[in-house]
C-alpha positions in Angstrom: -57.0 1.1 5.6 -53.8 2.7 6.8 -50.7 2.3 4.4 -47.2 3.0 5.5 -44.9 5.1 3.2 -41.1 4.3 2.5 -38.8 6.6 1.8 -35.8 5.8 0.5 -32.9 7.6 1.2 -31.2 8.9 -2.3 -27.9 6.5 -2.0 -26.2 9.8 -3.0 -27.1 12.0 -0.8 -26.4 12.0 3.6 -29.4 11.3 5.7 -30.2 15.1 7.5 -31.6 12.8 10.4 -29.1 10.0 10.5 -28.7 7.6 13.6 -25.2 8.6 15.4 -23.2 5.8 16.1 -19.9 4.6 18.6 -17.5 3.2 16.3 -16.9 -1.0 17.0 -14.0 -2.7 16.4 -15.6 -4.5 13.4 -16.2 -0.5 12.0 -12.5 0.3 12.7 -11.6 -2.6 10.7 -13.6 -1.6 7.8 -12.5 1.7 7.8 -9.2 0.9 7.3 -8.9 -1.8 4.6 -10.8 0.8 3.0 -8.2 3.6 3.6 -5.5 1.1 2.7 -7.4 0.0 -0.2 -8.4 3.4 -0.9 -11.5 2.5 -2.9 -13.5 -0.8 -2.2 -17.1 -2.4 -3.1 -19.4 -3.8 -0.1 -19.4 -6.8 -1.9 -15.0 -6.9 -0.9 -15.7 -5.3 2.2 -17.8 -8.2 3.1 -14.9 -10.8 2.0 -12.8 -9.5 4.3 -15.1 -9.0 7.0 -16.9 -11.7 9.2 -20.6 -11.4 10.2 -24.0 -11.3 7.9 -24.0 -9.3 4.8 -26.8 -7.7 5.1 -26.2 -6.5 8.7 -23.0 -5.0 6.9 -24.5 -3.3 4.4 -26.4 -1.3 6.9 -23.3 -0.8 9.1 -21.7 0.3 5.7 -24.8 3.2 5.0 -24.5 4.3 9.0 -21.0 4.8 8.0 -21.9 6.7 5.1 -24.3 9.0 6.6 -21.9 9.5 10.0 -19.4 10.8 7.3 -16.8 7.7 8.2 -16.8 6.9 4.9 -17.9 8.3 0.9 -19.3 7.1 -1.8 -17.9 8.5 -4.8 -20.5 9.9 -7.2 -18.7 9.0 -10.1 -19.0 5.5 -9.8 -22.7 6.0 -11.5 -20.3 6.9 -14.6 -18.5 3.3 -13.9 -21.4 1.3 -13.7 -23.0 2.7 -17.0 -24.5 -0.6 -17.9 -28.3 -1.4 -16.2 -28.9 -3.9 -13.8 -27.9 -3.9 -9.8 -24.1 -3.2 -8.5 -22.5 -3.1 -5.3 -21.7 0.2 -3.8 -18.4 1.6 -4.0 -16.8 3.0 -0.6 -14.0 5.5 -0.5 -12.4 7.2 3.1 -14.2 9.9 4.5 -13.4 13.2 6.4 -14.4 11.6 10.0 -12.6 8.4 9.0 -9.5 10.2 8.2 -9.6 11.5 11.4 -10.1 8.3 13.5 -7.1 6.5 11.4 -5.1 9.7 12.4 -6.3 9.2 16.4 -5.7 4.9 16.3 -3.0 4.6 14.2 -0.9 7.7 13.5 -1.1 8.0 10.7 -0.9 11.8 9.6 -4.4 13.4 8.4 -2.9 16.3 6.5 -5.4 18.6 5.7 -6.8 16.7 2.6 -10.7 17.5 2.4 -11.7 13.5 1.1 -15.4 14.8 0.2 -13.8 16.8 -2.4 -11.4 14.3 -3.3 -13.8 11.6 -3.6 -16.0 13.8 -5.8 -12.9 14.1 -8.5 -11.8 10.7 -9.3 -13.0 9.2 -12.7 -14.2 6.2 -14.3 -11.0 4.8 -15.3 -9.1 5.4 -11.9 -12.5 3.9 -10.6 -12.4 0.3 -12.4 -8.1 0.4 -12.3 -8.5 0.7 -8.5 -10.9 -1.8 -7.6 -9.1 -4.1 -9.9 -5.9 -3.8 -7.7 -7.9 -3.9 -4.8 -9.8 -7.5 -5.8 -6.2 -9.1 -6.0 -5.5 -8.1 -3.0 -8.7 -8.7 -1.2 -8.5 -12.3 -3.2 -4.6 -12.9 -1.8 -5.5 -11.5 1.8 -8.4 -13.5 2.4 -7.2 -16.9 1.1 -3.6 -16.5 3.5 -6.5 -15.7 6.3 -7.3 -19.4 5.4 -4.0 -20.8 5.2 -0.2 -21.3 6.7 0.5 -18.4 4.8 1.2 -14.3 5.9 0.3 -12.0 4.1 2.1 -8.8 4.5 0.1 -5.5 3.6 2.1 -3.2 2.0 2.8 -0.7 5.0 4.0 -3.5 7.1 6.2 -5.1 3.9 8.0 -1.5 4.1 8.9 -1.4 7.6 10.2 -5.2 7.3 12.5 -3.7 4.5 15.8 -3.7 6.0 17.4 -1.3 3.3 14.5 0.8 3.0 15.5 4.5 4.4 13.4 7.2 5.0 13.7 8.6 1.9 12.1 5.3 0.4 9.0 5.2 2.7 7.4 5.4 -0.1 6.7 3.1 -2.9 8.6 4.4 -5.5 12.5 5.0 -7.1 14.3 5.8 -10.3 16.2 3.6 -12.6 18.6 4.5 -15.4 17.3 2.2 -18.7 19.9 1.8 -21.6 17.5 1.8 -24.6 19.4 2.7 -28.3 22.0 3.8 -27.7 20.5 6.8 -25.2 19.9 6.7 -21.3 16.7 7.5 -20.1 16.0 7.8 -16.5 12.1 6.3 -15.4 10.3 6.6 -12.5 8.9 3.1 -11.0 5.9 3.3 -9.1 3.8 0.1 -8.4 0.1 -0.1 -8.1 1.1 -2.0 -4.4 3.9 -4.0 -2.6 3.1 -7.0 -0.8 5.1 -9.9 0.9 4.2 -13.6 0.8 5.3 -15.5 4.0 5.4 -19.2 5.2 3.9 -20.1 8.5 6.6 -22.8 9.0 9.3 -20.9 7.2 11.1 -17.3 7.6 11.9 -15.7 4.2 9.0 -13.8 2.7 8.8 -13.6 -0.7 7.6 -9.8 -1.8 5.9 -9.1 -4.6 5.2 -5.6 -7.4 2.0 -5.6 -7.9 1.1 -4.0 -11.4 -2.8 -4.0 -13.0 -3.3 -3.0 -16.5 -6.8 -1.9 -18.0 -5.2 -1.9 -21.8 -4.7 2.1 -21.2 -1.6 2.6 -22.3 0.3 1.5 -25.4 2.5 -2.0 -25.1 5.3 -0.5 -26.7 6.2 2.7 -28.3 9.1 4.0 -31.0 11.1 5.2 -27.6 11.2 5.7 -24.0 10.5 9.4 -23.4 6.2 8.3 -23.5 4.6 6.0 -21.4 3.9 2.2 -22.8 4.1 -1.2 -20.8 7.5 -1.9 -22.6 8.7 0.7 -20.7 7.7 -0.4 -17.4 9.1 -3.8 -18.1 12.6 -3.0 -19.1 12.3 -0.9 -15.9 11.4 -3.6 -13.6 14.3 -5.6 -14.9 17.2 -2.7 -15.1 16.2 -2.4 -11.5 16.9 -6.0 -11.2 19.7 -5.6 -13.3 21.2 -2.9 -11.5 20.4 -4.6 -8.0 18.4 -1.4 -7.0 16.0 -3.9 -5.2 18.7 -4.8 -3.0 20.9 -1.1 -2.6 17.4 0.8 -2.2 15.1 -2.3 0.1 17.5 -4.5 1.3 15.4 -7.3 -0.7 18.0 -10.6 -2.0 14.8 -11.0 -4.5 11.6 -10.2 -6.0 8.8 -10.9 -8.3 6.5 -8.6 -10.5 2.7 -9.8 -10.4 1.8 -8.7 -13.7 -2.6 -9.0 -13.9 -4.0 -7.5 -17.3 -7.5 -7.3 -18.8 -7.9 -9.5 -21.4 -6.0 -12.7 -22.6 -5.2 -11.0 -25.8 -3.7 -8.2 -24.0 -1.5 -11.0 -22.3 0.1 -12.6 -25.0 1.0 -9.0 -26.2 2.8 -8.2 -22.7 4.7 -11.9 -22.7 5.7 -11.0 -26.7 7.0 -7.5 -25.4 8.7 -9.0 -22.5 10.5 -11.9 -24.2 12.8 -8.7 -25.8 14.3 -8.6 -23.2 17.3 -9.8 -21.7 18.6 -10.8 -24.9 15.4 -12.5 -26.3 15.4 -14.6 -23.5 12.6 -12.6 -21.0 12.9 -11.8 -17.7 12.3 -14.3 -15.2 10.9 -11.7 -12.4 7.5 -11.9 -13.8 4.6 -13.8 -13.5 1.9 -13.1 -15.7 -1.9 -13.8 -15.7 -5.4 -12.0 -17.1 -7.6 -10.8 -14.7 -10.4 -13.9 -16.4 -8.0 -16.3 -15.1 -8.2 -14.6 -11.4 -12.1 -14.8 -11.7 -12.5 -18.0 -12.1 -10.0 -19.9 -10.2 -10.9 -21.1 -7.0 -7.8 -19.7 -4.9 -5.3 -17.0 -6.3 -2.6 -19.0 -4.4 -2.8 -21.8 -6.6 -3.7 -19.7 -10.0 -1.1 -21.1 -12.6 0.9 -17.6 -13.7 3.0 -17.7 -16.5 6.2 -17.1 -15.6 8.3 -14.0 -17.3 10.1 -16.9 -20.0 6.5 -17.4 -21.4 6.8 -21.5 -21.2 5.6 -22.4 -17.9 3.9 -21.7 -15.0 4.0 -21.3 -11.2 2.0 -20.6 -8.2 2.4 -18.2 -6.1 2.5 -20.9 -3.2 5.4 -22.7 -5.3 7.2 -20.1 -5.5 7.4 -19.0 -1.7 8.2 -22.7 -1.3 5.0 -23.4 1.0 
């Protein structure tokens, strides 16, 4: 009796007699939530795409092997505990090109094997925690009167954003004892919120914290979340939001990693603003995001630290 042998292809390692392929539409689509994502699991790629999973998961390792898209190595580092995971997908060098050739957007000479071979664990599990918001908010406004507005697209609609604030990103002056320190703002992602029936669009900071980084800190000249919150609200304060993006108002999406973490973050923010908090943020833990049914009805607590709201009540749909 005849037995047939399987070999299965190392998961690390390009087939050297892969099957070429023409790039669909559905492909296209894939390759750029996961440039825009820049790191996503198969198991968000198939949220926000239609069709069977398993016939994506073998689009995904054509992909792969036709050098579309990467898997980053290090993710064997992220997923240190046993047991089964979904693969973790990052741009590649013929993907950059394609999103260069459909979309214009500039390739620069970035080599994105090499680039994908140097990220970490910790950028790893920070990433793909901003990216399953996102994935979460995008796919339940798919299924509802809601917009939602990616953060390329939130820029353009920005009518005070100039060139020089293209990118997500500015400087605020903070007042803290008695000294001035100036502190760069950079959000893990922008995004906008919009009504079907309705016209203003709500747009949202999005900021993820893994418990990295100290909540507060003797002074301002190191990083700590402190810092970032007194940030956010000088910028407020200040009106930057409006001078630098033409936005009348804004809300910080604040998703952290544990719910002790949280009530640390609510304590530090309720210093400001004269004890009373600052009302631009809505907090939640990321345990709260797993198990709720839709992220547009999760309960956040809101930046005073004695209610909630919804994202969906506070766009007013």
């Amino acid at each position: 009796m005849k037995y047939m042998v399987f070999i299965r292809t190392p998961r690390f390692n390009r087939s050297a007699k892969t099957q070429h392929i023409r790039v669909t539409p559905r492909d296209l689509h894939i390759i750029h939530h996961v440039f825009r994502y820049r790191l996503l699991s198969s198991k968000q790629i198939a949220t926000l795409t239609e069709g069977s999973h398993q016939n994506l998961l073998r689009r995904l390792k054509l992909l792969y092997n036709n050098r579309y898209l990467d898997r980053p190595i290090s993710q064997l580092d992220y997923y240190r505990a046993g047991g089964s995971h979904p693969m973790i997908y990052a741009l590649g060098n013929r993907g950059a090109d394609l999103i260069q050739a459909k979309f214009g957007i500039p390739r620069t000479e970035i080599d994105w094997t090499a680039k994908n071979r140097s990220v970490k664990r910790l950028f790893i599990q920070h990433t793909l925690s901003v990216s399953e918001i996102l994935v979460r908010l995008k796919s339940r406004c798919r299924d509802s009167d809601v917009e939602f507005l990616e953060k390329e697209k939130a820029l353009r609609n920005l009518a005070g954003t100039s060139p020089a604030h293209k990118k997500l990103g500015w400087n605020v002056s903070v007042p803290f004892n008695k000294d001035v320190f100036s502190i760069g703002v950079i959000p893990d992602y922008l995004f906008g919120l919009r009504p079907q029936n309705g016209t203003d669009t709500v747009y949202f900071f999005l900021e993820v914290d893994r418990g990295t980084m100290p909540v507060m800190r003797k002074n301002l000249n190191q990083t700590s979340f402190y810092r970032k919150l007194l940030a956010y609200h000088e910028t407020w304060r200040q009106e930057l939001h409006t001078s630098l993006f033409g936005l009348k108002r804004f809300r910080v999406l604040v998703v952290v990693n544990s719910k002790e973490r949280l009530s640390h973050l609510i304590a530090a923010n309720k210093l400001l603003n004269d004890g009373k908090g600052s009302g631009i943020f809505l907090f939640a833990s990321m345990s709260d995001v797993d198990s709720c049914e839709n992220i547009l009805n999760l309960p956040f607590i809101d930046g005073h630290g004695d209610s909630t709201s919804s994202l969906l009540t506070d766009i007013g749909s």
